[in-house]
C-alpha positions, -999 to 999 in steps of 0.1 A, spaced: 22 -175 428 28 -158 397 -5 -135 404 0 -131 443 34 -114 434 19 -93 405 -9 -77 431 18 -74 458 34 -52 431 3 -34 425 -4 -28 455 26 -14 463 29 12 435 -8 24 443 5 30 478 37 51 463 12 69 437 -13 74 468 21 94 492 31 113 458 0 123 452 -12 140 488 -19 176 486 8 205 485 4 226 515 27 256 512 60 245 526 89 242 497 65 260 476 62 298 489 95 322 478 91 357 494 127 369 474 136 384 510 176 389 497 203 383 525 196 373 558 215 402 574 187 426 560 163 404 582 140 419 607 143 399 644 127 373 654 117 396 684 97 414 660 87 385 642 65 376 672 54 409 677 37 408 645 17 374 648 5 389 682 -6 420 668 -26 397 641 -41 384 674 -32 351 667 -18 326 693 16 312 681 22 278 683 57 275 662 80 303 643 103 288 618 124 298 589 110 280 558 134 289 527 138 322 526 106 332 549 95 335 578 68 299 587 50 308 614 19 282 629 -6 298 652 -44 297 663 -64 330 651 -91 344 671 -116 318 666 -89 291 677 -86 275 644 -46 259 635 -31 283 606 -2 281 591 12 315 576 43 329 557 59 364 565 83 385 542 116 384 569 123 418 557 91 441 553 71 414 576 42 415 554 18 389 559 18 371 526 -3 337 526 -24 321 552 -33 285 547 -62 270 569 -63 230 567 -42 230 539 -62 257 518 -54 289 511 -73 315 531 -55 350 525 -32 363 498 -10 395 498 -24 416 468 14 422 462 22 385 465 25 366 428 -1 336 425 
């Protein structure tokens, strides 16, 4: 009985370590510094911008302080991207949960 419980237990934490130990994608992580929401561009705008990047959007979201937004490019692949709310630079793509595109001016 003694042993059952002991790989139960085992199990169990290998499990917990296997959830904590999935991949980072982007969310939580990405900080654009974007200052106080007032200074914000639109949303409006917001999708403006993903259209002119010819992408398809799927979902726009505020993710901290910038701007989430999940799309399909041209070749009809899911992305998932983060915009400065101010300037509305494109800032990181992620494809899959890898990074695909960096802003020169964004820090790694």
């Amino acid at each position: 009985m003694h042993n059952k419980v002991y790989r139960l237990a085992l199990a169990a934490i290998a499990g917990a370590t296997l959830l904590t130990a999935a991949p980072a994608y982007a969310d939580g992580n990405v900080q654009c510094k974007s200052g106080p929401v007032k200074n914000w561009k639109p949303i409006a705008k917001m999708k403006k911008k993903v259209w002119m990047e010819g992408w398809e959007l799927l979902k726009l979201q505020v993710e901290g302080d910038c701007y989430e937004v999940y799309a399909r490019n041209e070749s009809g692949q899911s992305i998932e991207a983060f915009f400065h709310p101010v300037t509305l630079e494109k800032l990181l793509v992620y494809r899959r949960g890898s990074e695909i595109y960096r802003s020169p001016t964004f820090p790694k």
